[in-house]
C-alpha positions in Angstrom: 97.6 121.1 139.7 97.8 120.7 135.9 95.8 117.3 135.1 96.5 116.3 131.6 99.0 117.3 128.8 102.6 117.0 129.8 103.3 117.3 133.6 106.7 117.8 133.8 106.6 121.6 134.2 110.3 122.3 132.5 109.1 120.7 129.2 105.9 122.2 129.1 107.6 125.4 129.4 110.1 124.9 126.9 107.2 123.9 124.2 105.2 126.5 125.4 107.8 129.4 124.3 108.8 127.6 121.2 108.3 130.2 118.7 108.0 129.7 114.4 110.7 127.6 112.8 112.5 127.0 116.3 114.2 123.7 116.1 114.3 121.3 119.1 115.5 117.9 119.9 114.1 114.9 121.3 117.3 112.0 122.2 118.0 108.5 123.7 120.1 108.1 126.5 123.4 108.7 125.0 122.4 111.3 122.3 125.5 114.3 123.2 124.0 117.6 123.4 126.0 120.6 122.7 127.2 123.2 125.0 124.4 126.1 125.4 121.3 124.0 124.2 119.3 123.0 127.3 118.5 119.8 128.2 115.2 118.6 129.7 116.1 114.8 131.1 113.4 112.5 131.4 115.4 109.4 131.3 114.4 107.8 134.5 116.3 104.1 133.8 116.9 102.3 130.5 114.5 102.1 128.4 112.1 104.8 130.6 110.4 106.5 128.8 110.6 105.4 125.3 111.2 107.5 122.6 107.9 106.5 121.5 105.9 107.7 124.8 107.9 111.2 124.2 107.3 111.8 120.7 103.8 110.9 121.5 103.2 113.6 124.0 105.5 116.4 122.6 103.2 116.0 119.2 100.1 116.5 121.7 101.3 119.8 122.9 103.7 121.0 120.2 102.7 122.1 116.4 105.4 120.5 114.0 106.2 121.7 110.5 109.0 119.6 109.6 111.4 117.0 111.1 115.1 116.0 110.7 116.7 112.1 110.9 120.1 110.8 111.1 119.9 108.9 107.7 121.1 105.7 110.1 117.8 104.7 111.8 116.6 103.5 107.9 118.7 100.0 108.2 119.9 100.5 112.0 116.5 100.9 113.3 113.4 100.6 110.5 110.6 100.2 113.7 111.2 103.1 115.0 111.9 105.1 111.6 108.2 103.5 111.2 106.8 104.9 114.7 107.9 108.0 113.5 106.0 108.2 110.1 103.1 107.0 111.6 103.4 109.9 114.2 104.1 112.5 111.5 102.5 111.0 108.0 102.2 114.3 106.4 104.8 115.7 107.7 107.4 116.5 105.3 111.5 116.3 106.5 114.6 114.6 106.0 117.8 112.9 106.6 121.8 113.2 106.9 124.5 111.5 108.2 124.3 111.0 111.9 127.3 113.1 112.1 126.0 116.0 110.7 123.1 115.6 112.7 125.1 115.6 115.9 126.6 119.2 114.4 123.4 120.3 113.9 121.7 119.9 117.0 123.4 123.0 117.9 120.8 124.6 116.5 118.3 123.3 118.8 116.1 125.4 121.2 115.9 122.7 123.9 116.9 118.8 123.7 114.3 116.0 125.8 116.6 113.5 126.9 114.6 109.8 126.8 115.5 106.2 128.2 115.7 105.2 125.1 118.7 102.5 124.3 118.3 101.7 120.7 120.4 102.7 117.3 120.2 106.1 116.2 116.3 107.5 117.9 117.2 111.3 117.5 115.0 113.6 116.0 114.8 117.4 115.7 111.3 119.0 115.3 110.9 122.4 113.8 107.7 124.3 115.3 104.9 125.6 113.0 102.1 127.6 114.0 98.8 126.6 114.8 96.8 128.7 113.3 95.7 129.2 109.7 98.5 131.1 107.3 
């Protein structure tokens, strides 16, 4: 039995093959994810797990060169937007309007489906390496 890290064995398989500049998703509740992109659902009940709780452990396992927001979560959802910059401080990304982030997670890998039940708490991670270039 695996006794730290993540647990749930689907997600730390998908992080585990996540190769170089592979985009994936971690979304609240409601967040629709495209045809063809799996989905890994965690959320148990609202609000379970956060967003915050996934982040947290997917940034444990996973090596992340860059992150993209829905432009949204700056007025709709600033603590959050603030949970993430504390989670990625030198982490460069950026933003665009949620609708073209919703096109654009068609891109993604994988997408972790949270409890999460508050405005706009989407993000897609690109992987780095973790290793020296």
């Amino acid at each position: 039995m695996k006794k730290r890290g993540i647990l749930n064995a689907e997600l730390a398989k998908a992080i585990a093959a996540l190769g170089h500049k592979e985009l994936f998703l971690i979304g609240d509740a409601g967040m629709p994810i495209p045809p063809g992109v799996q989905v890994i659902d965690l959320a148990l009940c609202k609000g379970v797990p956060t967003f915050k709780q996934v982040l947290t452990a997917v940034l444990e396992e996973a090596e992340v060169e860059y992150y993209f927001l829905a432009e949204e979560i700056t007025e709709k959802n600033p603590r959050l937007l603030r949970v993430i910059e504390e989670a990625l401080p030198v982490t460069e990304h950026e933003m665009m309007p949620h609708t073209e982030f919703k096109v654009f997670t068609q891109q993604a890998k994988f997408a972790i489906r949270t409890g999460e039940f508050t405005p706009y708490p989407n993000i897609m991670l690109r992987a780095g390496v973790a290793f020296p270039a």
